[in-house]
MIBA-76922 format. One line per 10 residues: their letters; for each residue x, y, z of C-alpha. Coordinates in Angstrom, 1 decimal, always signed. Layout:
N
a) X/Y/Z; ... $
REM end
This chain:
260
xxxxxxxxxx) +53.8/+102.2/-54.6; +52.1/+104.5/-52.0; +54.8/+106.7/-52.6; +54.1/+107.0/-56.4; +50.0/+106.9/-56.0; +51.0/+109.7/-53.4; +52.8/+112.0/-56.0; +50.4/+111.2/-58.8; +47.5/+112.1/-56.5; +49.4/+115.9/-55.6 $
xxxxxxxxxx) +50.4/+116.2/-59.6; +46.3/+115.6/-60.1; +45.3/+118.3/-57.2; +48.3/+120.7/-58.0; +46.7/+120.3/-61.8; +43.1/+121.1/-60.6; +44.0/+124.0/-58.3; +45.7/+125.4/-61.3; +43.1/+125.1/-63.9; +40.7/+126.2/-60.8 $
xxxxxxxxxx) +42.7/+129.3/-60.8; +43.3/+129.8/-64.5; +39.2/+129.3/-64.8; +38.7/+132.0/-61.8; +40.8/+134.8/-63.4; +38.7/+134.6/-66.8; +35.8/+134.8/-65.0; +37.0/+137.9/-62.8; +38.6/+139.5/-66.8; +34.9/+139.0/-68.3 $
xxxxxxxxxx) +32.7/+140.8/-65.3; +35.4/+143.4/-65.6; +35.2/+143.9/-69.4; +31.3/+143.5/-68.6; +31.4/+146.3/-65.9; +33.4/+148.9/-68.1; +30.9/+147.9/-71.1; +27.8/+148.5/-69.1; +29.5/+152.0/-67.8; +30.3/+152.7/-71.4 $
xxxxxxxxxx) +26.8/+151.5/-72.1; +25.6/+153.8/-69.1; +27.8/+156.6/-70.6; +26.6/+156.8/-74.0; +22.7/+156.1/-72.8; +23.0/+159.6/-71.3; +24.6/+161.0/-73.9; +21.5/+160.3/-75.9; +19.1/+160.9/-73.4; +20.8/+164.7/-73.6 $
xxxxxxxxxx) +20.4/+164.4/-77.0; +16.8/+163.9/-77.2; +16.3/+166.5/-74.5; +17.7/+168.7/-76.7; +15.7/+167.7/-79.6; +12.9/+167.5/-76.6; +9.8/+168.9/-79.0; +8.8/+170.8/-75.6; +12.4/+172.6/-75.6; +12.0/+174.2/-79.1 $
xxxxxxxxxx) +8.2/+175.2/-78.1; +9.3/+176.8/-75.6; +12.4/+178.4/-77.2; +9.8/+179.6/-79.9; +7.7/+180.8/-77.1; +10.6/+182.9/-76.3; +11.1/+183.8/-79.5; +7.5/+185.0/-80.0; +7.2/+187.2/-77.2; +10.3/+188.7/-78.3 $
xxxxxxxxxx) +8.5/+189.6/-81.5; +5.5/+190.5/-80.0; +7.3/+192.6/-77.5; +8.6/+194.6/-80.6; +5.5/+195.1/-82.5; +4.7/+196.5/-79.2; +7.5/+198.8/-79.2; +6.7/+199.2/-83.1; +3.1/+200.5/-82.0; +4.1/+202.9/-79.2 $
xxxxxxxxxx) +6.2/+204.5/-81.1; +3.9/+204.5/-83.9; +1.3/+206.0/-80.9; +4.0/+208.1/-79.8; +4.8/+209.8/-83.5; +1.0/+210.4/-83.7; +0.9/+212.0/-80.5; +3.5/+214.2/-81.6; +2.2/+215.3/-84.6; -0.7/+216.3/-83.0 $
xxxxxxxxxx) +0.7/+218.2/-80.6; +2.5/+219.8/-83.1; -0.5/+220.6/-84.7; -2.3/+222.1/-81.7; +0.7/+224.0/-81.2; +0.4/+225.8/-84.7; -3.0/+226.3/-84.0; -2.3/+227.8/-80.6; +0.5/+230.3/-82.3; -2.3/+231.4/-84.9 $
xxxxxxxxxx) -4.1/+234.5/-84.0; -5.0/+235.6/-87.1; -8.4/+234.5/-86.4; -8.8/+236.3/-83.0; -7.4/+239.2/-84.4; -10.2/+239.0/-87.2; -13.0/+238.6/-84.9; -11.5/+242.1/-82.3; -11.4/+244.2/-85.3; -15.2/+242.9/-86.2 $
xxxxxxxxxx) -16.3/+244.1/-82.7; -14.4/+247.2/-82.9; -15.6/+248.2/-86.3; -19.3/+247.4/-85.8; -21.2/+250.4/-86.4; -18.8/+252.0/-88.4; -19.2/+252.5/-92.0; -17.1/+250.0/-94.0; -15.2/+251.2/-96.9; -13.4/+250.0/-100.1 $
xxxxxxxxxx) -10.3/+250.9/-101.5; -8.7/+250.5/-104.7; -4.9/+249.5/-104.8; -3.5/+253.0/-105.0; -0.3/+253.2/-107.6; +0.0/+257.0/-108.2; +1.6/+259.2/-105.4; +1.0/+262.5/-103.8; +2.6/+265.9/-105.0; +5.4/+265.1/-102.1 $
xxxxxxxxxx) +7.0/+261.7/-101.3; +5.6/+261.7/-97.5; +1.9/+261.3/-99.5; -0.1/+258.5/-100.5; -3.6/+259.7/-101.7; -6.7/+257.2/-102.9; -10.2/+256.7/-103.3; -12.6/+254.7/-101.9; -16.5/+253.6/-102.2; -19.1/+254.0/-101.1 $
xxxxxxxxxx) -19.9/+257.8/-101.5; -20.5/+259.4/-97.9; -21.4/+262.8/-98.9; -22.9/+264.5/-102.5; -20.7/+264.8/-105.2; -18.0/+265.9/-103.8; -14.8/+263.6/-103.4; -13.9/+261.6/-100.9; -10.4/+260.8/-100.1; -7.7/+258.5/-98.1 $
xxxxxxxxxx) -5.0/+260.3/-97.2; -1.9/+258.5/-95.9; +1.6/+260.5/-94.8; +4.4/+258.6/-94.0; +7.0/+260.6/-92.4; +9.4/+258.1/-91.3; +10.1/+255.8/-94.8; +11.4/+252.8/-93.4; +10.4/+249.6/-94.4; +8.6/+247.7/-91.3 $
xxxxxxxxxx) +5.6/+247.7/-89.2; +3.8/+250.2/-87.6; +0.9/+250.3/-84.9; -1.8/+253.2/-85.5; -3.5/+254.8/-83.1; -1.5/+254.1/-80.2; +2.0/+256.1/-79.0; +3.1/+259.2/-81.2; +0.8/+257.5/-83.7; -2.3/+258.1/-81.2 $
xxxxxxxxxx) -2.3/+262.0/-81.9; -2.1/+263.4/-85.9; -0.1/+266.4/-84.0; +3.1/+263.8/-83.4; +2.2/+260.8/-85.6; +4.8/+259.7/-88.2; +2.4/+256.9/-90.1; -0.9/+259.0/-90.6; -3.8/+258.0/-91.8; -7.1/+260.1/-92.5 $
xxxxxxxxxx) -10.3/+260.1/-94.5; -12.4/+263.2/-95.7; -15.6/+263.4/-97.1; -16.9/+265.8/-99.7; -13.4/+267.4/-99.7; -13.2/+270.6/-102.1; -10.0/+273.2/-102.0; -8.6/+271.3/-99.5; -11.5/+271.5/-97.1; -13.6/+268.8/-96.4 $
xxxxxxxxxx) -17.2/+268.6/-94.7; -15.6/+265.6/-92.3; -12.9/+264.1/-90.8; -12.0/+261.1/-89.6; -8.4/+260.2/-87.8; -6.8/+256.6/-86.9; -7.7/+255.0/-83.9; -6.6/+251.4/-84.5; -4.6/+248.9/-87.4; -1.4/+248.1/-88.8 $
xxxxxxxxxx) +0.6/+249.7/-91.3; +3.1/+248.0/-93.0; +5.8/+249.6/-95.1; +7.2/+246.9/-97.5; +10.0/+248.9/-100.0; +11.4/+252.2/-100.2; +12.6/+253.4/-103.2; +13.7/+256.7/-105.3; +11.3/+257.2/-108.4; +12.1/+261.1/-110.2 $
xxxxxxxxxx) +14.2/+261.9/-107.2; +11.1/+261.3/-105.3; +11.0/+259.0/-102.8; +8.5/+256.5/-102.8; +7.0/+253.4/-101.2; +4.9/+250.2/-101.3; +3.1/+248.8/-98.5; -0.7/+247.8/-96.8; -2.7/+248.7/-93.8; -5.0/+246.4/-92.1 $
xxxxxxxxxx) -7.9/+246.3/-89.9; -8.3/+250.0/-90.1; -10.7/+251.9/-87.7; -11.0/+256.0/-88.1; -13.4/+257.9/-86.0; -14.6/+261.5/-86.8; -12.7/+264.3/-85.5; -12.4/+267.8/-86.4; -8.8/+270.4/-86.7; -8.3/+272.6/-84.7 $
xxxxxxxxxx) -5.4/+275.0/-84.3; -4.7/+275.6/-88.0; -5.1/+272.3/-89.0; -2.2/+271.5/-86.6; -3.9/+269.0/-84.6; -7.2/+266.9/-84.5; -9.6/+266.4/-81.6; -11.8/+263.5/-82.1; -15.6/+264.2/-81.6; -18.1/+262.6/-78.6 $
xxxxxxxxxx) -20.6/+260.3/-79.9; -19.1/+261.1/-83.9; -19.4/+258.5/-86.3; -16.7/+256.0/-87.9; -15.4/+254.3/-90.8; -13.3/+250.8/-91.3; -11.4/+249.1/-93.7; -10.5/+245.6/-93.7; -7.3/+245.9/-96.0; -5.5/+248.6/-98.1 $
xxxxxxxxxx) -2.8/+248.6/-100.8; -0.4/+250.6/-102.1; +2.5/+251.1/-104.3; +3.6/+254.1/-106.1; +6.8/+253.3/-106.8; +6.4/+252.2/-110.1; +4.7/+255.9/-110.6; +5.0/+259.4/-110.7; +3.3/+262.3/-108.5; +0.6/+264.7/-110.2 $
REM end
């Protein structure tokens, strides 16, 4: 009787421990199913808290702040170069105004010429008995009723520029561009003279007209002071204290013409 109470009471305990132990394992499964949930939980939570850090208002401020200073940075570039151009142009511009002279050159020949009388001289399209001659008139009258003439000789016809008054063209014994005035001239004889002593003579086109050769061209800023011949009309010495005459601009061009 003990003996079966006995083995009914260990059937009963062995039952217990079992179901004891069946209970305690589904307990441990849960809080482990509960642990990895909670770290998946944990897992995902951050993954949204990224999320709305990147969506983090703050974040795209302050990537539009980026943004705008980049933009602003580049209208700055955008105005120094625009600053930059400007400065260059005028530059540019003083430079061209630095390379013009034609206004100092103005403004010598005014001082140089003042005093002297200043003539006039129509375009002259008819040339001289010989091709080396240019011959015109010019106003005012400086004498009485005689004529009064320009005379140019060109004994070197080729087309350029030449300097009067200065070098071979300083002296009417050796010039090769000549340029003189007479007043009241009869016969060839005149009752004055007046010989280069400054200006530019500019031969612009060469060209045979009646198997003459003749040429176009200008002079400008001319100065001429009186002088007088001597040896034979060979040379010219110019005269102390003698008067002189000027001439802004002159013209010529006889090649569309014949000689008289």
């Amino acid at each position: 009787m003990k003996s079966k109470n006995f083995i009914a009471k260990f059937v009963l305990i062995f039952l217990l421990a079992v179901a004891f132990s069946v209970v305690s394992c589904g307990s441990s499964e849960e809080k482990d199913n509960k642990t990895s949930f909670g770290s998946g939980s944990d897992e995902d939570t951050d993954d949204d808290a990224d999320t709305e850090n990147d969506n983090d208002p703050a974040d795209s401020a302050s990537d539009e702040d980026a943004n705008t200073t980049q933009d602003d940075s580049d209208s700055a570039d955008d105005s120094d170069s625009a600053n930059n151009n400007d400065g260059d142009t005028s530059d540019s511009d003083t430079a061209d105004g630095d390379t013009d002279t034609s206004d100092e050159t103005d403004t010598d020949f005014e001082k140089e010429a003042e005093g002297c009388t200043m003539i006039e001289v129509p375009k002259i399209t008819i040339g001289g008995a010989y091709a080396d001659e240019v011959d015109g008139y010019f106003s005012p009258a400086m004498g009485d009723a005689n004529i009064d003439y320009i005379h140019i000789y060109l004994y070197n016809r080729v087309e350029g520029e030449y300097e009067l008054g200065t070098g071979k063209n300083a002296t009417y014994a050796n010039c090769s561009e000549c340029v003189i005035v007479t007043v009241d001239e009869a016969e060839a004889v005149a009752n004055e003279y007046y010989f280069q002593t400054s200006g530019t003579l500019k031969i612009t086109k060469v060209a045979t007209v009646d198997e003459v050769e003749r040429t176009s061209g200008e002079i400008r800023n001319l100065i001429l002071k009186q002088a007088e011949p001597v040896d034979h009309f060979e040379d010219m010495e110019f005269i102390d204290n003698g008067k002189c005459v000027a001439a802004k601009i002159i013209e010529w061009d006889t090649t569309g013409g014949s000689g008289y």
